[in-house]
N, C-alpha and C positions, 0 to 999 in steps of 0.2 A: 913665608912664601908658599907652603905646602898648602894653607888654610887659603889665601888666595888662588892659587890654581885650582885646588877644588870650587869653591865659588862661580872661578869666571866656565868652569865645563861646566856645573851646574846651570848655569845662566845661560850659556851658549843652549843644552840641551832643551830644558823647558821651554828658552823660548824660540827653538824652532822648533819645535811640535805644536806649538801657539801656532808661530808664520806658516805650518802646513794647512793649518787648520782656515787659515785667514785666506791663505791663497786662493782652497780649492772654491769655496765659498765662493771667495770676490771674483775671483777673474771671471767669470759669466756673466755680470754683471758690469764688468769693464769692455767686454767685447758686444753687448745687446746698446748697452748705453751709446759707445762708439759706433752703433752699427745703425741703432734704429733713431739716435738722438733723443730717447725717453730716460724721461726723470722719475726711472721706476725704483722707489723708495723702500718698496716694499720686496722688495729681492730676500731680504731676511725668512719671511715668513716661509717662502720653498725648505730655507736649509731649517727653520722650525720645525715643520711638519716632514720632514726629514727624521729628525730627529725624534720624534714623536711616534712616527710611522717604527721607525727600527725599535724604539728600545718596546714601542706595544708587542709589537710581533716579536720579541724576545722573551721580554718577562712574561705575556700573559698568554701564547701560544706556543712558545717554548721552538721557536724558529732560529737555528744555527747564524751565528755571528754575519757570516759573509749572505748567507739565500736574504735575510732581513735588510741588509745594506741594500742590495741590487732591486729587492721589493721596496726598498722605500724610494730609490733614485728612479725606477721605472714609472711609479704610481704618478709620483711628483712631475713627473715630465709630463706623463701623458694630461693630469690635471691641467698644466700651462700650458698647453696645446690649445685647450678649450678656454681659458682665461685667456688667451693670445688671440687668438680668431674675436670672440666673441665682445671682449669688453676692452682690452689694451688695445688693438687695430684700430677703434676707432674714436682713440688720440691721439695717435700718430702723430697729424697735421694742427692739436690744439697747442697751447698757450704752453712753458713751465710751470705757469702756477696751477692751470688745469690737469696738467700732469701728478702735481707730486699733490694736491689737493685729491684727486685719485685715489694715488696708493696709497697716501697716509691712510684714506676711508678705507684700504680694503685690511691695514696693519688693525685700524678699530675691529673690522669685522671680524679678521684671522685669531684675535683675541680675545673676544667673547664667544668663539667657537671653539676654540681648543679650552676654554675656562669650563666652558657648559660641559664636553666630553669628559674632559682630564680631570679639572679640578684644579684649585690654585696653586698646589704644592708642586718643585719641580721633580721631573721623572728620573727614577735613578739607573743607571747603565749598570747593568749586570753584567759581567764583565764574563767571557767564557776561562774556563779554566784553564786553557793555554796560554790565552793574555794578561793573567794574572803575575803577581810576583815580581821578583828582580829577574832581569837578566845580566850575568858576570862579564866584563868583557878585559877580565885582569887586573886591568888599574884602577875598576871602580866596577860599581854595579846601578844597573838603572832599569826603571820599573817597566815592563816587558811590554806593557801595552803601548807607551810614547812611544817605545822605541819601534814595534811595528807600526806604528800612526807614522813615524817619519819616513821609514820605508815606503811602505804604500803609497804615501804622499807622493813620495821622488819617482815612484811608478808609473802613477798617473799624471804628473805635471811633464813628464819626458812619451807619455803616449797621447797626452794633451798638443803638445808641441810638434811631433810628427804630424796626428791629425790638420792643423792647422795649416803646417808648414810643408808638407807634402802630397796633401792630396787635392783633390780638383774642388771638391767641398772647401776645405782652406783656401783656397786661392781664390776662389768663389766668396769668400766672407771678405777678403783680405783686400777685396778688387772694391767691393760694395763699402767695407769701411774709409779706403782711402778717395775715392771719388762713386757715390751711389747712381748718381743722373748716367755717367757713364760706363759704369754696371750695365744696366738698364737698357740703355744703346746697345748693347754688345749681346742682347738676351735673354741673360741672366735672371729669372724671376727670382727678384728680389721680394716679393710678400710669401714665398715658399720657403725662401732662404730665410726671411723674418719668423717663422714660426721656427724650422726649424732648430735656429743658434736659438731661441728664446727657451724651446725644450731645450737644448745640451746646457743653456748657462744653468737654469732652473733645477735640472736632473744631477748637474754636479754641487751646486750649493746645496741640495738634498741630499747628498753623499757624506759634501762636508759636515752637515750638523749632525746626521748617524755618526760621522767617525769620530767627531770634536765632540761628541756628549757629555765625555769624562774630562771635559776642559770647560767646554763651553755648554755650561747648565741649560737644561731644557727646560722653558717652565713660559706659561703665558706671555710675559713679557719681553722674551727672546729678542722678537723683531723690532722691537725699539729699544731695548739695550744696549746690542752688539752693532745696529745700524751703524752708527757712528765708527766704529771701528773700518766696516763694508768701506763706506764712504772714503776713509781714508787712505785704505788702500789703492781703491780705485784712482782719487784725486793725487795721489806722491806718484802712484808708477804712469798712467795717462791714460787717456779713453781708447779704447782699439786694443790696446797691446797683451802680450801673452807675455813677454819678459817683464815690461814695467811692474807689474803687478805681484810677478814673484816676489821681486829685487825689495819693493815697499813694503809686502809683508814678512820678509825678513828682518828689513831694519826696524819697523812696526815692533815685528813679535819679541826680537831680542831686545829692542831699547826698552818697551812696557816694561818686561819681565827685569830687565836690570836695573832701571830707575825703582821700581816697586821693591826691588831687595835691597838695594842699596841704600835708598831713601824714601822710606814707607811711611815716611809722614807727607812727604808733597811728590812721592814717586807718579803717584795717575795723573796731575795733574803737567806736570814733565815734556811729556808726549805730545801731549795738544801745543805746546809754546813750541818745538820742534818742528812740530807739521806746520802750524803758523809761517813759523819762520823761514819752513822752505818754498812753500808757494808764495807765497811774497817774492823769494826770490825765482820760482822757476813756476810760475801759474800754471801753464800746460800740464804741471809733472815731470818728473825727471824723464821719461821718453815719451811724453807727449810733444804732439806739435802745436807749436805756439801760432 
């Protein structure tokens, strides 16, 4: 019993510092999708060069944990501001296949540009010496930095969630997701509001992959690795939502992490029969609207 109870906190832990990891990432990416109707595929490469951007300005100009995060989520947004105006605006109105033919090109591009800079090998997270180690919490002890990744996490998904849910901004996204044309009647400029959620989805998926470094390896081929992952989240919690997308990368990150310990011979493989099997049953997503 004892060997089982430690396992299932194990499993619980890791894999919600996974699903924090998943969330901050995806849910930008759920709310631009639901908002602007783009099949932007290429949302990975923000929280890449996220990541990229934090652990440079760590290891190689020796910039404190937190100033490196907020420089790499600023950088990354303002970058999408300029990729938003300039080259995604004007697909808006084309085809999905013109869409994700797109981003896939721009996932080619993002990857022979981080290859030329960086180099093939992934980048390693130097960890500050506060977030190092265990920390004791009596019954067990757990390694200091997950445990502030899930903090932080819950900080920002509940300052995420006011944003949205209480301010004129939010209700402004929320009016445009659920009917646009009538946004639109009502004022609302919607191509200002389109850049904007496209910097916050982008500037938080760049946060995400600075924070998820020590989980989610930085290395060239980030944005078409972990896509799939993005995707899923997106597609189990539903397009628009700010709760759905929690919810799916909880059950995401704990079912991955449990199946793969428990059954680490067909554990990855697990997950996708799962996902499979509930859009089948609920296509929208579990708070999507059908």
């Amino acid at each position: 019993m004892d060997v089982f109870f430690s396992a299932s906190i194990s499993i619980l832990f890791h894999g919600l510092a996974f699903a924090m990891v998943l969330y901050i990432i995806s849910v930008g990416l759920s709310v631009t999708m639901g908002l602007m109707g783009f099949a932007n595929l290429a949302h990975g490469v923000f929280a890449m060069a996220g990541g990229y951007l934090t652990t440079t300005a760590m290891n190689t100009y020796g910039v404190p944990f937190g100033f490196a995060l907020v420089f790499a989520a600023v950088a990354v947004a303002l970058l999408s501001v300029v990729l938003e105006r300039f080259l995604y605006a004007r697909l808006y109105g084309a085809g999905e296949l013109e869409q994700v033919l797109f981003t896939i090109g721009l996932i080619f591009m993002a990857v022979a540009v981080v290859r030329y800079i960086w180099g093939p090998l992934p980048q390693r997270m130097l960890l500050p010496a506060a977030l190092s180690g265990q920390i004791d919490f009596g019954f067990r002890s757990f390694p200091t930095y997950r445990t502030f990744l899930i903090a932080i996490s819950l900080v920002l998904i509940v300052v995420l969630w006011l944003g949205i849910e209480r301010t004129n901004f939010g209700a402004q996204v929320r009016a445009a997701v659920d009917n646009r044309r009538m946004a639109e009647s009502l004022g609302i400029n919607t191509g200002r509001l389109f850049t904007l959620t496209f910097a916050l989805g982008s500037g938080l998926a760049a946060l995400g992959g600075g924070l998820g470094a020590d989980i989610l390896a930085i290395h060239p081929a980030y944005a078409f690795e972990y896509l799939v992952y993005f995707l899923m989240v997106v597609a189990v919690g539903g397009l628009g939502s700010i709760r759905g997308p929690f919810v799916a990368a909880v059950l995401l990150g704990v079912s991955d992490t449990a199946f793969k310990y428990l059954v680490p011979e067909v554990g990855a493989f697990v997950i996708y029969i799962a996902v499979i099997g509930l859009l089948l049953w609920r296509p929208a997503g579990l708070f999507g609207r059908a």
